[in-house]
Structure formats: structure tokens, C-alpha cells
C-alpha positions as CSV (number, residue, x, y, z in Angstrom):
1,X,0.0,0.0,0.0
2,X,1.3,3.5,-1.2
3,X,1.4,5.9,2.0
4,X,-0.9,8.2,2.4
5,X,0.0,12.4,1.6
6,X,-1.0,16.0,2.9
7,X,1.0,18.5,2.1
8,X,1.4,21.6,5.0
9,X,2.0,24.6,2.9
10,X,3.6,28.2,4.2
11,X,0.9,30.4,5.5
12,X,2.2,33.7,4.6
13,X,0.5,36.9,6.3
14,X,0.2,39.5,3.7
15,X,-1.6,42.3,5.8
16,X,-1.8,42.4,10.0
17,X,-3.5,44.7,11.5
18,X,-3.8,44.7,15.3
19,X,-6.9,46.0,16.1
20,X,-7.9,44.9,19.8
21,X,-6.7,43.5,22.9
22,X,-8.8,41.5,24.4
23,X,-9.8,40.9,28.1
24,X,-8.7,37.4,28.1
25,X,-4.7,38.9,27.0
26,X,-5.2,37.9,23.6
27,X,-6.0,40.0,20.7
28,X,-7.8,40.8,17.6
29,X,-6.8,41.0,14.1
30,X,-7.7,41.7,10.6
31,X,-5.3,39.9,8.3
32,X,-4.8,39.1,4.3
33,X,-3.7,35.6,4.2
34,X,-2.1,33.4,1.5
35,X,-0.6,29.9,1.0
36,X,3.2,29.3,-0.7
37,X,4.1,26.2,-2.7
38,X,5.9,25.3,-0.1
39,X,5.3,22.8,2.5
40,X,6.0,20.2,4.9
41,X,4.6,16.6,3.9
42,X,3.2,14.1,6.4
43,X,2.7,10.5,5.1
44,X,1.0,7.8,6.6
45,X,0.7,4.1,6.7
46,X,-1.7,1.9,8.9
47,X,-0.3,0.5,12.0
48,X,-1.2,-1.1,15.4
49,X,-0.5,2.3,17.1
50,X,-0.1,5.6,16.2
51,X,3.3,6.5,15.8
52,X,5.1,9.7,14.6
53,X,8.5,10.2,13.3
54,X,10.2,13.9,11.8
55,X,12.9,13.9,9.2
56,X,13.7,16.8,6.9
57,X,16.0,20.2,6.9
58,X,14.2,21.4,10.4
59,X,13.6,17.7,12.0
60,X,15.5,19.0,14.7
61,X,14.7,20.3,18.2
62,X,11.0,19.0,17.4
63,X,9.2,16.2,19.5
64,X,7.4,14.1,18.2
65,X,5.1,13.3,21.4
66,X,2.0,15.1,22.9
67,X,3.7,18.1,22.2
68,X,4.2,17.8,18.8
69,X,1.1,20.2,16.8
70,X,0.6,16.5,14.7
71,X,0.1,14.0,17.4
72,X,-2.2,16.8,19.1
73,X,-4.0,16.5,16.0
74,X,-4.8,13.0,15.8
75,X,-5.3,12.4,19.2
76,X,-7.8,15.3,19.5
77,X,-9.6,13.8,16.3
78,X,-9.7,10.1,17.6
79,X,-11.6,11.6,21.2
80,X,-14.2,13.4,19.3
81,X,-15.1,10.4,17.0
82,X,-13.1,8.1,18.3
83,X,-14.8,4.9,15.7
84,X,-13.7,7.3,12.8
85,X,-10.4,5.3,11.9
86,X,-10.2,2.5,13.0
87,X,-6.2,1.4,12.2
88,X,-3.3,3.3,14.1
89,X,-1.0,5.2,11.9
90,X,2.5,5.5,11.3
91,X,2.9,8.9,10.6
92,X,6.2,10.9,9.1
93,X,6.3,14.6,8.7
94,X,9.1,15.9,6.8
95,X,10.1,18.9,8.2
96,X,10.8,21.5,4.9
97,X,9.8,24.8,6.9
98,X,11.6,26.5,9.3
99,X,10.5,26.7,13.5
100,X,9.1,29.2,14.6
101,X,9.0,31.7,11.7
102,X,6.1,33.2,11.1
103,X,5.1,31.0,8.7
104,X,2.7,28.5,10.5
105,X,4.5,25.6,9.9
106,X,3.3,23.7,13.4
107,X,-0.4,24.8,12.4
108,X,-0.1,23.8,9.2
109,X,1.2,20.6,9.8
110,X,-1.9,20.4,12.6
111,X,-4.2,20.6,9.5
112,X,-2.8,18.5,6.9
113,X,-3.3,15.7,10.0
114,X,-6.7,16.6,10.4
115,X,-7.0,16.6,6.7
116,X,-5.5,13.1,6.7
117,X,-8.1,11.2,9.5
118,X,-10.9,13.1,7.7
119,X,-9.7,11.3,4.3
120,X,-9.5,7.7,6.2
121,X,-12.5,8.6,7.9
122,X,-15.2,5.9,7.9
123,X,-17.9,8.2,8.5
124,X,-18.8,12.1,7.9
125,X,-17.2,14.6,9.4
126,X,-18.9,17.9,9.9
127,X,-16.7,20.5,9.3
128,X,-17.9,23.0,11.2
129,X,-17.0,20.9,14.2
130,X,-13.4,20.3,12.5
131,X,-12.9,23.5,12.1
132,X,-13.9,24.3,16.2
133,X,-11.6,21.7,16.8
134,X,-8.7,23.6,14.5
135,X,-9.3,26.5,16.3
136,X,-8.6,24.5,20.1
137,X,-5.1,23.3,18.5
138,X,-4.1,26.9,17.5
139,X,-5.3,30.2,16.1
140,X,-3.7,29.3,12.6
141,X,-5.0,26.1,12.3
142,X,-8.4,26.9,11.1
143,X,-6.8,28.7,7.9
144,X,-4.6,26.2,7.2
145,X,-7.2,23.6,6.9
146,X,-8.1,25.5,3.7
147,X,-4.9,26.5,2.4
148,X,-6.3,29.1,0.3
149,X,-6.4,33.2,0.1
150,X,-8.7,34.4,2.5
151,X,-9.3,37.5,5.1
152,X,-8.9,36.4,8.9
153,X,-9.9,38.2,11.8
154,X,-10.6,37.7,15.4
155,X,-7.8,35.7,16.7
156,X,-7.7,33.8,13.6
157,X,-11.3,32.1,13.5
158,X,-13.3,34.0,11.6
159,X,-12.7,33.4,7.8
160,X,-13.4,34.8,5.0
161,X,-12.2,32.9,1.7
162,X,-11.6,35.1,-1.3
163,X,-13.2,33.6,-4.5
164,X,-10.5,34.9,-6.6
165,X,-6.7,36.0,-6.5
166,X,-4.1,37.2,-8.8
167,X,-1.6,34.7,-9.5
168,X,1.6,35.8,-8.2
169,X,5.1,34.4,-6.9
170,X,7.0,34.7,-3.4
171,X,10.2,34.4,-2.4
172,X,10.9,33.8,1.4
173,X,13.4,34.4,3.3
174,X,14.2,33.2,7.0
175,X,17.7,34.7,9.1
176,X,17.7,31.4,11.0
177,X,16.7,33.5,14.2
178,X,13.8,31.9,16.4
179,X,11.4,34.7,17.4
180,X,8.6,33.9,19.9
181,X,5.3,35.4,19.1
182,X,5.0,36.3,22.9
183,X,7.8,38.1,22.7
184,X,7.0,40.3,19.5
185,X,3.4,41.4,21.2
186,X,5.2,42.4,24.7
187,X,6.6,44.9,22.6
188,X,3.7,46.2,21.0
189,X,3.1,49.6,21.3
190,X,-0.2,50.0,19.4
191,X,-2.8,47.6,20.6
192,X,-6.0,49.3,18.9
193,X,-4.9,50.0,15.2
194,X,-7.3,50.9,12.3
195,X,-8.5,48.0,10.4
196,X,-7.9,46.4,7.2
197,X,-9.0,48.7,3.5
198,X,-12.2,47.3,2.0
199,X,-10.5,44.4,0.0
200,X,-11.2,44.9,-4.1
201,X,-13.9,42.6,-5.7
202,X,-12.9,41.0,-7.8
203,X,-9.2,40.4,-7.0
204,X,-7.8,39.5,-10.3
205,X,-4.7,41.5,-10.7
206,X,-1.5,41.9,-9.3
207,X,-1.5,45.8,-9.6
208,X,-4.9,45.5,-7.8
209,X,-3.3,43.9,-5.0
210,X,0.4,46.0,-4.9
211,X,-2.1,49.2,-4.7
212,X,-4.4,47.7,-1.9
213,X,-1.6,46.2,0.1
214,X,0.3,49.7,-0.2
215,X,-2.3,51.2,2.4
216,X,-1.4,47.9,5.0
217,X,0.6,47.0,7.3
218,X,1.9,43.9,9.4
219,X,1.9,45.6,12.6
220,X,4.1,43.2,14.3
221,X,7.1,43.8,12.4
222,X,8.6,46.8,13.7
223,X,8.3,45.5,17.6
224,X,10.4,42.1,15.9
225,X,12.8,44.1,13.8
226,X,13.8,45.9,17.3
227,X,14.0,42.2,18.5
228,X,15.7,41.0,15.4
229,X,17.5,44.0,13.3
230,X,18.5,41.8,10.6
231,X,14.6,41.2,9.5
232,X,14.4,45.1,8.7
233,X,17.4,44.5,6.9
234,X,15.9,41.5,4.4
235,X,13.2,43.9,4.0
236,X,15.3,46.2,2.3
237,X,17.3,44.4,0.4
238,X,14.2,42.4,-1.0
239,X,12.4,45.2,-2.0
240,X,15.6,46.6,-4.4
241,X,14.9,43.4,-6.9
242,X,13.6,43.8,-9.7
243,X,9.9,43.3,-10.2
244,X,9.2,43.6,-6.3
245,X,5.9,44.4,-5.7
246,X,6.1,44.3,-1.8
247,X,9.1,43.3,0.6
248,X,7.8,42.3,4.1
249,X,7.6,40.3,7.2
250,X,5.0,37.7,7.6
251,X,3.4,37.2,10.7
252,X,5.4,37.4,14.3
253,X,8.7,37.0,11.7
254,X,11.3,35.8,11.1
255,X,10.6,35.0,8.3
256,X,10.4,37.8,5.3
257,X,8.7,37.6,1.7
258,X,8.7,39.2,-1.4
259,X,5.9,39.6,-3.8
260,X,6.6,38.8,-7.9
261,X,4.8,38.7,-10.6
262,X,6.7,36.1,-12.7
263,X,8.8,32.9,-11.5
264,X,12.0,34.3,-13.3
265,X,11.6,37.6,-11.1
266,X,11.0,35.8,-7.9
267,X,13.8,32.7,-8.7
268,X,16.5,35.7,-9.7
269,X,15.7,37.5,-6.3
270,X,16.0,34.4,-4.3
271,X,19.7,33.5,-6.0
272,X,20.2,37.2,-4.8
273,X,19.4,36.8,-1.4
274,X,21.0,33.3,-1.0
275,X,24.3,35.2,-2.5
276,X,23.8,37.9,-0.3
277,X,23.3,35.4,2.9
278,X,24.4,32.2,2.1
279,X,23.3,30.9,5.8
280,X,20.1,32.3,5.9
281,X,16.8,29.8,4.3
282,X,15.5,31.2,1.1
283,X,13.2,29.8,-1.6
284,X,10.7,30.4,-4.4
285,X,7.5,29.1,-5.1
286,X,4.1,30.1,-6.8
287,X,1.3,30.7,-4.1
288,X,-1.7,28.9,-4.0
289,X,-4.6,30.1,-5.9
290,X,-8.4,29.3,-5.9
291,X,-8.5,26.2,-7.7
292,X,-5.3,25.6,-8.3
């Protein structure tokens, strides 16, 4: 028997706006958010017990017991219907992204598990109660289980899939410096921003996008580019390449990306910042569009 596939691909935060902190210490947001052709994989293969092993580029430093996003996953799906799949799983996740930056690589490997008992499910899974169940594993997790454009606000729950999206290229670029989410909102100094623009509709082209995205912000990165300097840096330096239609950091960082129209642009700027910074992690890829 072939093993079974879900791909985990980058979540990249476009726009994040801060908008609210809540009583219970978290807070609200309004964010743009897209998927890279990018990802980790997890395979699996029926077993006596579930079992997980991690290989890959960033295999290490990550558990692989009830700590690990995956095992969470499957554990959490097997309690709420726990006749659903009936085999145990041997499960291995190569690790392709990068820990802890910005890119929700635990969450999205979270999903792709979910996604995986729902496919070997023997009966139907409502997925209005997957998705509640997403959202108890982490704030990303709901978005990832769609892996498509889409407005997020709240702390990540409430979604809003975009029906259409200009195709368009990213490159990414990681210093190799771990950056804590906590840490990044302890040194936020806004906590009530303005929201997201009205989004255009339809969203069919690029310079629709660079011109909407131009009145954004991620709100997080300067409080982690005082953390991290070298993230402003990337910043810059993405933005000179040619065809660059925004230079930014995703999420609570590290991580940095650049938007491209074509794959030559975006594969020319990555060789530029992989000569630039040989030991930082940079790659290319199309994002993922609706129906693609």
C-alpha cells in the first residue's frame, strides 16, 4: 500500500492589523492571508499504534510526542469520534519549513493531520466541528485547513475565503533567528490600530493587490525588527529586486517575503538573497490560488 500524503503549505501573512486587545490577553486582528508552494509533507501508513517520526531540513529540536502540533491533532480527532479510523498510523512529517518563523508551519502541519483522519474517515465529518476543533489546537489552524487566500480576523477564527486572487510568486526568506510570538506582542506599542482597507472585488490583478496592500501594514514587524534587526534588513534588500511588488515580514517573523509577478523575477531574487546570505533559508515558489 502507497502511504498516504497531505501537504502543510507556508501560510504567509500578507496584511496584519492589530486591532484589539482583548480581556482574556489575547488580541484581535484583521489579516490578508495566503498559502506558498511550499510545505511540509506528512505520510502515513496503517499501524497497530499511532506513531510519529520527523525527518527533513528542520527535523531537529521538534518532539514528536503530545507536544508535537501532529500528534495533538490526531489524538484530538480520535476523542471526538473516536470509531472514525479504525487502524493506528505510522505517521512521518518531513520537516521542509523553518521553526518558529512566522510561517505556520506547526499549524499547518496540525491541519494536513486533520486533513488526513478526515480522508481515512469511515464516516462524515462535519466540518464545522473540524474546524472548532482547529481553532482549540491553535489560532492558525483553522486557515490552514483550507490552504487558500482568505481574510482572517478575530484571533484567527473568523474566515473569509476570497473567490478569486491574482496569480503571483514569493520568495521567502528566513535569518535562521527563532522569534517567539509572545515576545513580539510584549513589545507592542499599538494595541487598537485601524483595520484592514475594504479588499477589491474581484481580485484579479497583481496591480490591484500591490495598490491595496500599499495602504497595509503587518503591525508586528517593527516590535520584531527591534528584537531581530537583521529582519528590517531583508526587508530592504528584497524590495531593491527587480519586479518587487512588496518586501515584508510575515506574521510574528522571522521569516520575510517578497511579492513577484513572474517565477524568473521571484527565482532571480532568491539567487540574490541566497548570494547575499548564504546561511540564511531562502526559496521560491508560486502561491496557492483558488482552484489551483
Amino acid at each position: 500500500m502507497q502511504p498516504i500524503l497531505q501537504i502543510a503549505p507556508a501560510k504567509i501573512n500578507l496584511a496584519l492589523h492589530v486591532t484589539r486587545r482583548r480581556e482574556d490577553g489575547y488580541h484581535d486582528l484583521e489579516s490578508l492571508v495566503v498559502f506558498a508552494d511550499v510545505a511540509d509533507e506528512l505520510e502515513a501508513m496503517p499501524a497497530e499504534t499511532d506513531s510519529l517520526t520527523i525527518v527533513g531540513p528542520f527535523a531537529k529540536g521538534l518532539g514528536v510526542g503530545e507536544v508535537n502540533l501532529v500528534s495533538r491533532a490526531v489524538a484530538a480527532f480520535r476523542a471526538r469520534w473516536p470509531n472514525a479510523v479504525a487502524t493506528g498510523l505510522a505517521m512521518r512529517l518531513t520537516k521542509n519549513l523553518p521553526v518558529a518563523a512566522g510561517i505556520g508551519g506547526g499549524s499547518a502541519d496540525a491541519a494536513a493531520a486533520l486533513r488526513l483522519m478526515v480522508g481515512l474517515s469511515e464516516q462524515s465529518i462535519p466540518l464545522s466541528e473540524l474546524s472548532d476543533m482547529a481553532a482549540q489546537l491553535g489560532a492558525d489552524v483553522p486557515a490552514c485547513l483550507i490552504s487558500a487566500p482568505l481574510l482572517a480576523r478575530g484571533v484567527g477564527e473568523l474566515l473569509e475565503v476570497l473567490p478569486e486572487f491574482p496569480a503571483l510568486h514569493i520568495v521567502l526568506v528566513n535569518p535562521m533567528v527563532p522569534l517567539a510570538t509572545a515576545d513580539v506582542f510584549r513589545r507592542l506599542r499599538a494595541h487598537d490600530n485601524y483595520p484592514l482597507p475594504a479588499i477589491p472585488s474581484p481580485l484579479t490583478r497583481p496591480a490591484q493587490l500591490g495598490i491595496w496592500l500599499a495602504e497595509t501594514r503587518n503591525d508586528l514587524q517593527p516590535p520584531a525588527v527591534k528584537l531581530v534587526p537583521v529582519i528590517g534588513e531583508i526587508v530592504d534588500h528584497l524590495a531593491q529586486a527587480p519586479g518587487c511588488v512588496l518586501a515584508r515580514m510575515s506574521g510574528s517573523g522571522a521569516t520575510v517575503f517578497g511579492l513577484f509577478g513572474s517565477s524568473g523575477q521571484a527565482h532571480q531574487a532568491a539567487q540574490m538573497m541566497r548570494a547575499a546570505n548564504p546561511d540564511h533559508w531562502v526559496t521560491a515558489a508560486p502561491l496557492i490560488t483558488p482552484g489551483g
